[in-house]
C-alpha positions as CSV (number, residue, x, y, z in Angstrom):
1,X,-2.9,-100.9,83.4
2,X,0.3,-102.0,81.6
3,X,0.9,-100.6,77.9
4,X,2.3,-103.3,75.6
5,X,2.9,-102.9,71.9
6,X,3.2,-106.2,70.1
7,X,4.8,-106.3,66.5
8,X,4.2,-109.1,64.1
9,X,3.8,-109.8,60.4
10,X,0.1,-110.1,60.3
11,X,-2.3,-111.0,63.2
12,X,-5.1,-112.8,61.9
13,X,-3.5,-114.3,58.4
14,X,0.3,-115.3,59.5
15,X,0.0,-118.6,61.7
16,X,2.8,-117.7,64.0
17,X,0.9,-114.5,64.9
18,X,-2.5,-115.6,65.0
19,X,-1.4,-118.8,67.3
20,X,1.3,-117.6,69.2
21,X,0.0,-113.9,70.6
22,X,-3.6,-112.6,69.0
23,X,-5.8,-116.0,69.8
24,X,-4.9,-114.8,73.7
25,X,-5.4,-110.4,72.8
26,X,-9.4,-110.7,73.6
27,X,-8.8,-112.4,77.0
28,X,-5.9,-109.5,77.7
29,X,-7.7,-106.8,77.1
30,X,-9.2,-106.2,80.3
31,X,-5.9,-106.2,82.4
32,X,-3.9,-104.8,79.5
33,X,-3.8,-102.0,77.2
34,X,-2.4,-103.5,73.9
35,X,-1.6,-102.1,70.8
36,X,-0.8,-104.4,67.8
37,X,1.9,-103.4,65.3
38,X,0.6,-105.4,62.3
39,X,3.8,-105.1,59.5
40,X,1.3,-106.2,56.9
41,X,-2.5,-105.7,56.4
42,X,-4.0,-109.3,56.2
43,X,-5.2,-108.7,52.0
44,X,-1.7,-107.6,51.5
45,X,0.2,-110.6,53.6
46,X,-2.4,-113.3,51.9
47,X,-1.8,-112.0,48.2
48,X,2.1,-112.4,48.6
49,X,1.9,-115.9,49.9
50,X,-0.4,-116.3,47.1
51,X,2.8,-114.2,45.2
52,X,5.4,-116.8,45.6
53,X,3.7,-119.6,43.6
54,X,3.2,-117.6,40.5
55,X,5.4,-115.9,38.2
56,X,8.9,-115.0,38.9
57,X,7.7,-111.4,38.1
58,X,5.0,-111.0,40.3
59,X,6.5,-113.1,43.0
60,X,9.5,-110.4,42.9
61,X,7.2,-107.7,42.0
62,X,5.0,-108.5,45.5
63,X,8.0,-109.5,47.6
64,X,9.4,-105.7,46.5
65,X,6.1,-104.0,47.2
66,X,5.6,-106.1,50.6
67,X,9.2,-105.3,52.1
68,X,8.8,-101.4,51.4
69,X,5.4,-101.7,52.8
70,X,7.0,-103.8,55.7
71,X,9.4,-100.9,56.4
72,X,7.7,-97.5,56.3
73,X,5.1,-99.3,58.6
74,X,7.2,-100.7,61.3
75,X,9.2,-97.4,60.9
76,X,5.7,-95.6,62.0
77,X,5.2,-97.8,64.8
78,X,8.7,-97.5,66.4
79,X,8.8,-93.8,66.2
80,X,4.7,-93.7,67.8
81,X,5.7,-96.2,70.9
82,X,9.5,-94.6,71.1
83,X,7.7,-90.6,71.2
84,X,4.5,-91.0,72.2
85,X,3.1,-94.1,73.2
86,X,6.0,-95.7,75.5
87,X,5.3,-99.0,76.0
88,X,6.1,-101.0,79.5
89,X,6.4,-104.0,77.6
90,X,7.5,-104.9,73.9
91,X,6.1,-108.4,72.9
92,X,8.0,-109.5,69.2
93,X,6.8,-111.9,67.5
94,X,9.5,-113.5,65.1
95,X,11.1,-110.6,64.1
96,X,10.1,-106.8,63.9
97,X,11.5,-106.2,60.5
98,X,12.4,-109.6,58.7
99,X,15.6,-110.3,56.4
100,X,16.9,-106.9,55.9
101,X,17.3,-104.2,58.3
102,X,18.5,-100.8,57.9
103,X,20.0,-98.4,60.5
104,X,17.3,-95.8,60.7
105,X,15.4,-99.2,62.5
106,X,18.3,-100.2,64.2
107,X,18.3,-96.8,66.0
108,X,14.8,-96.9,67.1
109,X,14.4,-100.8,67.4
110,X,17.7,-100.2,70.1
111,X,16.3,-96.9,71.6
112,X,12.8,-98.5,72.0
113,X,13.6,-102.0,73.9
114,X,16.4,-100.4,76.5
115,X,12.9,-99.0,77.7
116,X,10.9,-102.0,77.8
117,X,10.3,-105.2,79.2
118,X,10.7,-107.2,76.2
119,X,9.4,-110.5,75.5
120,X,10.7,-112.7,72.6
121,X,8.9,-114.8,71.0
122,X,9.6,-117.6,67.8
123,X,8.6,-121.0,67.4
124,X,10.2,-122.0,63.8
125,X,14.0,-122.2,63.7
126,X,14.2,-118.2,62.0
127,X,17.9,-118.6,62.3
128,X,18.4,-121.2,59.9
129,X,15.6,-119.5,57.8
130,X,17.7,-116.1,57.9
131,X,14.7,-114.8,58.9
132,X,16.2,-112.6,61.1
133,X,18.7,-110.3,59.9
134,X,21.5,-110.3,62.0
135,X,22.1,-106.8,63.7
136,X,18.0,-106.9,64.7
137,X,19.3,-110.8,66.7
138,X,22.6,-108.8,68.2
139,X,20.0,-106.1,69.6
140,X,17.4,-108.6,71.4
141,X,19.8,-110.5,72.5
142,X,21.3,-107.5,74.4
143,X,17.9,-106.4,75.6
144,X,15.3,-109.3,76.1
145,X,14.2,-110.0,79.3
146,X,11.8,-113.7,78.5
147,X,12.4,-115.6,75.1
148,X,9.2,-117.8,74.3
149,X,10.0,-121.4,72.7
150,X,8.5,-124.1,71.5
151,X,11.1,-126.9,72.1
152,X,14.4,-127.0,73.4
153,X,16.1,-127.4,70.2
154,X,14.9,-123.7,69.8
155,X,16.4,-123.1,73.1
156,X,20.1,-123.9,71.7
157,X,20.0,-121.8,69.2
158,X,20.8,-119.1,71.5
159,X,23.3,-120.9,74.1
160,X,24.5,-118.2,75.6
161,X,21.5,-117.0,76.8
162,X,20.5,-117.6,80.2
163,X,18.0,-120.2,81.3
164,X,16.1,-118.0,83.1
165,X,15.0,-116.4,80.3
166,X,13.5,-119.0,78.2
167,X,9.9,-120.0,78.5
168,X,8.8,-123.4,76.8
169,X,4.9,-122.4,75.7
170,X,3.6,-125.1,72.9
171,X,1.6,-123.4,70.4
172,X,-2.4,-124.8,70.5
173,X,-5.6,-123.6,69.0
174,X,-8.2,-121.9,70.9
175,X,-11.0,-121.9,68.4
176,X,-11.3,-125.7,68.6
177,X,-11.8,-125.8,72.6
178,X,-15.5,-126.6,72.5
179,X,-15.5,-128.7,69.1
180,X,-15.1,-131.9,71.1
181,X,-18.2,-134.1,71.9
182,X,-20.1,-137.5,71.4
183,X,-21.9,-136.9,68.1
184,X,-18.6,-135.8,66.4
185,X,-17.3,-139.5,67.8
186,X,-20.5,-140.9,66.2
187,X,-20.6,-139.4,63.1
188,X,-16.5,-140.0,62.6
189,X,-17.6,-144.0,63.2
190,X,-20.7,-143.8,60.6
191,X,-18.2,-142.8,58.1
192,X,-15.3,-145.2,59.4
193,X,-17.6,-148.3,57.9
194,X,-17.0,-147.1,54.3
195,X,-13.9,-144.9,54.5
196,X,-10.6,-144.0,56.3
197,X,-10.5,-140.1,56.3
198,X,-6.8,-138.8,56.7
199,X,-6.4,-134.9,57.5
200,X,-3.2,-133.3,56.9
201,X,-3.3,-129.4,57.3
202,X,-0.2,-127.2,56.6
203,X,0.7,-124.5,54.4
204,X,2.3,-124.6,50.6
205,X,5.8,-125.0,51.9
206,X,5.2,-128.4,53.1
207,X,3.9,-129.5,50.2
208,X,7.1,-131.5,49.8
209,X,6.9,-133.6,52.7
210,X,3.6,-135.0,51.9
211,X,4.4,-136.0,48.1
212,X,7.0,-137.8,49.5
213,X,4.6,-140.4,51.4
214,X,2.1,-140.3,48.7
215,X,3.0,-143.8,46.9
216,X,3.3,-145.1,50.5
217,X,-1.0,-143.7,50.8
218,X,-1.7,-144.8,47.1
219,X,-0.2,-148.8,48.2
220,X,-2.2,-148.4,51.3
221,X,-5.6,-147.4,49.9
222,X,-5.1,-150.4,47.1
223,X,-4.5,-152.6,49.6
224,X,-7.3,-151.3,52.0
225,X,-9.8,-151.3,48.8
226,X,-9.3,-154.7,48.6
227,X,-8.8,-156.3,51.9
228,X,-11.6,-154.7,53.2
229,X,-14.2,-152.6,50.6
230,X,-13.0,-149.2,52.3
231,X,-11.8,-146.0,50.6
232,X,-8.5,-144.1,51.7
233,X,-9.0,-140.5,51.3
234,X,-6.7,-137.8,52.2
235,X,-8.0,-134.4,52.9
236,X,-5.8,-132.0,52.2
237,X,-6.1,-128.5,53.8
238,X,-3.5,-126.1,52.2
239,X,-3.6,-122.4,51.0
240,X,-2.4,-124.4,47.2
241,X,-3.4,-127.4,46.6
242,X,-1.8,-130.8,46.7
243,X,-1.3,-131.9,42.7
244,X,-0.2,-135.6,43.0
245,X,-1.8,-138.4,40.8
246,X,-2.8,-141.6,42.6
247,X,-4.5,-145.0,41.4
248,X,-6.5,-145.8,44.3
249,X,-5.8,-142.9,47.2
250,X,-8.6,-140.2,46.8
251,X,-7.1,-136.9,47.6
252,X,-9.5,-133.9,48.6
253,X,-8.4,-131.0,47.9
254,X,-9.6,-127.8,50.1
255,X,-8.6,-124.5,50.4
256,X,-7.8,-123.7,54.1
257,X,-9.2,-121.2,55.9
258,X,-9.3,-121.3,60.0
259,X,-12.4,-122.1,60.6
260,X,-12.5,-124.5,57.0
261,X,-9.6,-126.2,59.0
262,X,-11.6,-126.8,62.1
263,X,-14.5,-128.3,60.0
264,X,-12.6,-131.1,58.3
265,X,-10.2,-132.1,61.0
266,X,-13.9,-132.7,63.1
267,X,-15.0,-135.2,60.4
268,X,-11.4,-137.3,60.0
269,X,-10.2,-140.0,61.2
270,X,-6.5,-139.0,61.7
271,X,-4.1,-136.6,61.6
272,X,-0.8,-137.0,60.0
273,X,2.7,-135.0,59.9
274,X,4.8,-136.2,57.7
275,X,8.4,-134.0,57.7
276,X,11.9,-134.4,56.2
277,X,14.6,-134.6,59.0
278,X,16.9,-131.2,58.4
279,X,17.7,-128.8,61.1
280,X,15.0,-126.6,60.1
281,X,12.0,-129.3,60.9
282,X,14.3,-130.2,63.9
283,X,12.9,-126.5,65.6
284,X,9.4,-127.3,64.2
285,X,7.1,-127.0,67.4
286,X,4.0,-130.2,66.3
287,X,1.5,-127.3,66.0
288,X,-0.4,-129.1,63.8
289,X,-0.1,-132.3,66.1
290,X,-1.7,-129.9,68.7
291,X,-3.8,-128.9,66.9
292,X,-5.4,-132.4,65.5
293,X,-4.9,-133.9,69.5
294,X,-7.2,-131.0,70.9
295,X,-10.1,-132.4,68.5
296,X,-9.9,-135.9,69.6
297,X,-7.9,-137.2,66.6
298,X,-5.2,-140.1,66.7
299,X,-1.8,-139.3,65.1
300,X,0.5,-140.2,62.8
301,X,3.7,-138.5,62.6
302,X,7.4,-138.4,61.3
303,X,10.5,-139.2,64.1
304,X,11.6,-135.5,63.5
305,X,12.4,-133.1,66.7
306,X,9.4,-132.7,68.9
307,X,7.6,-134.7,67.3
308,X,9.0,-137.4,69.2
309,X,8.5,-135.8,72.6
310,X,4.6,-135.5,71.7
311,X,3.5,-138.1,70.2
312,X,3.3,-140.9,72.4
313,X,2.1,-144.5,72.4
314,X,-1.2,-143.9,73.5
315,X,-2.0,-141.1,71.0
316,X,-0.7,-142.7,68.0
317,X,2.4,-143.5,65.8
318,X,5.9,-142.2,65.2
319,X,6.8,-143.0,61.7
320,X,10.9,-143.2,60.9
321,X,12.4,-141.6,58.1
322,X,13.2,-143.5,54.3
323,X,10.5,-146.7,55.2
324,X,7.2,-147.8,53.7
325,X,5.7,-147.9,57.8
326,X,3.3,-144.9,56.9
327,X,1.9,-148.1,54.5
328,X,1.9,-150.5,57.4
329,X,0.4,-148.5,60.0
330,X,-2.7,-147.1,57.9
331,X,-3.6,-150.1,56.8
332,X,-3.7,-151.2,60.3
333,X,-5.8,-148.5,61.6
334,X,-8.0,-148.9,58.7
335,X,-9.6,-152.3,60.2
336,X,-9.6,-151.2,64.1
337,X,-12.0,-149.0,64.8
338,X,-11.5,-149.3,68.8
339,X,-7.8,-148.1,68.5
340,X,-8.7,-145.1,66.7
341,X,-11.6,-144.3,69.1
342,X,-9.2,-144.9,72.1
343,X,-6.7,-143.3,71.0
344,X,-8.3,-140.0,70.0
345,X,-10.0,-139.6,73.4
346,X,-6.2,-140.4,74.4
347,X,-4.7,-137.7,72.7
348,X,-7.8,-134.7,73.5
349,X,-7.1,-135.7,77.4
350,X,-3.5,-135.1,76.8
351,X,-4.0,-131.9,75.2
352,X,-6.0,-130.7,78.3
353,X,-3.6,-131.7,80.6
354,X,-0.1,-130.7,78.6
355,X,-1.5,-128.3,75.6
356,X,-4.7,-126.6,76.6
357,X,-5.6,-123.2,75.5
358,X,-6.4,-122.1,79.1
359,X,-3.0,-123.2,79.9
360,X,-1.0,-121.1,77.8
361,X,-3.1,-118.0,78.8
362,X,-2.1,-118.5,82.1
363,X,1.6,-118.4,81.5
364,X,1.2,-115.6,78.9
365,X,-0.6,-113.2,81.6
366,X,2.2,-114.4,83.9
367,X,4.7,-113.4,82.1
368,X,2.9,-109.9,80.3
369,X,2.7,-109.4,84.5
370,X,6.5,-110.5,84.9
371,X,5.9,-112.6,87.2
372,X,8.6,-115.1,88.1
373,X,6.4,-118.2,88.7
374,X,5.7,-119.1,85.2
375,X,6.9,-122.6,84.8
């Protein structure tokens, strides 16, 4: 069997890890031998997220201790698969070391993937992040053989690059596959007759896009309150929670764990994504738009990047920039039960056909095998 060595930040904490590469490692393991080169332990990667909303001392402090950690690890792993393991194929999430990089890892990072079939993968725009430091870009780009992207904006980053080597792969969520059935519907309509239950899930660095709609929830829940007896709530599933006060919109706080996640986007209404319009959200791949469609939810979103290509008509609402329409359109769906029901089964059915789980673990075995027909 192949040998692949996969290196990532943290495979069961980091999003980008869990979603893009390690959901897939249980159904690999029986035509692959894999090896995963986790950067960070998960206790270590969770406390410095937790790190960078407290003091400036502990934030540097952590980011110090994480980055050292970061670098004697990775340095262990390149020098095991360069020696002794020996890897057909190198599978990079992201980045192998993030920010800074230092020669001693530019040796072996260069060394190691002039070996290997090396797959690529990002799906955040890591170039306007300076995420990746540049002499680790100059070497993958010299030695990658597939790069794995969300969206085509992603795709230009790199426009010299041939097109052969990209690979579009939307990320998805296979712990909700078998969430999906009648008595969820059921249930979600018992509650609809008293309350509208929005769901937005993220992590702390989107906090800002969703105080920015908040007045625009707070005028819609007043209104709905009134017009027809019904409660707005927002359920807000975040690693920090949302601190915003509101007259009339009830905002539940919950601290978001996967599974925690799965739980309240089951017993919502709909899901919403509200972004600001920079190049950075541009490259933003709708994971979380995924992620609510595969559970049968309706959607609202902002008119950002792919946003646009997934949300469609049928599955809900694409919200533009600067305007009160998030106001507009909840109050809407807070008195039409048959739209919301339509639309969710809309948007689960597109997820099987475009977004499935079982989809994208086709095209990863495909491409771990290097097979050409991928696309």
């Amino acid at each position: 069997m192949k040998k692949i060595s996969i290196y990532s930040r943290s495979f069961t904490i980091c999003p980008a890890s869990y979603y893009r590469i390690n959901q897939y490692c249980t159904y690999l393991n029986n035509d692959f031998y894999i090896k995963k080169r986790c950067a960070l332990p998960d206790c270590i990667y969770s406390n410095y997220l937790l790190s960078k909303h407290r003091s400036n001392y502990i934030r540097i402090s952590y980011a110090l201790f994480a980055y050292l950690l970061i670098y004697f690890r990775t340095l262990g792993y390149l020098i095991q698969d360069l020696l002794f393991y020996k890897p057909d194929t190198i599978f990079i999430c992201r980045t192998i070391i993030p920010r800074k990089i230092f020669y001693i890892h530019t040796f072996l990072i260069n060394n190691l993937l002039k070996k290997s079939y090396v797959i690529w993968d990002f799906d955040d725009n890591i170039f306007e992040s300076n995420e990746i430091p540049s002499k680790e870009l100059e070497i993958f780009v010299k030695h990658v053989d597939k790069i794995l992207v969300t969206n085509n904006y992603l795709r230009n980053q790199l426009p010299l690059m041939s097109e052969s080597k990209f690979v579009y792969l939307p990320t998805t969520d296979g712990d909700i596959y078998y969430h999906f059935e009648n008595k969820l519907l059921q249930n979600r309509k018992e509650v609809y007759k008293n309350e509208l239950v929005l769901i937005w899930v993220a992590s702390a660095s989107n906090l800002p896009y969703i105080r920015e709609i908040i007045p625009f929830l707070d005028s819609a829940a007043r209104n709905i309150k009134f017009c027809f007896n019904k409660k707005l709530t927002l359920k807000v599933v975040c690693n920090v929670p949302l601190d915003f006060p509101t007259e009339f919109l009830n905002i539940d706080n919950v601290i978001w764990s996967r599974y925690i996640a799965i739980e309240e986007m089951k017993n919502a209404h709909i899901g919403i994504m509200p972004l600001q319009d920079s190049t950075f959200t541009r490259g933003k791949g709708a994971f979380k738009i995924i992620q609510y469609m595969s559970i049968g939810l309706p959607v609202i979103a902002s008119a950002v990047g792919y946003n646009n290509e997934v949300v469609t008509p049928d599955i809900g609402e694409l919200i533009s920039s600067k305007s009160n329409e998030w106001e507009n359109v909840i109050i809407r769906y807070a008195n039409d039960w048959d739209t919301i029901l339509s639309k969710g089964i809309n948007a689960r059915n597109n997820w099987l056909n475009k977004y499935s789980f079982v989809n994208n673990l086709n095209v990863i075995k495909n491409i771990l095998n290097n097979e050409n027909n991928i696309l």
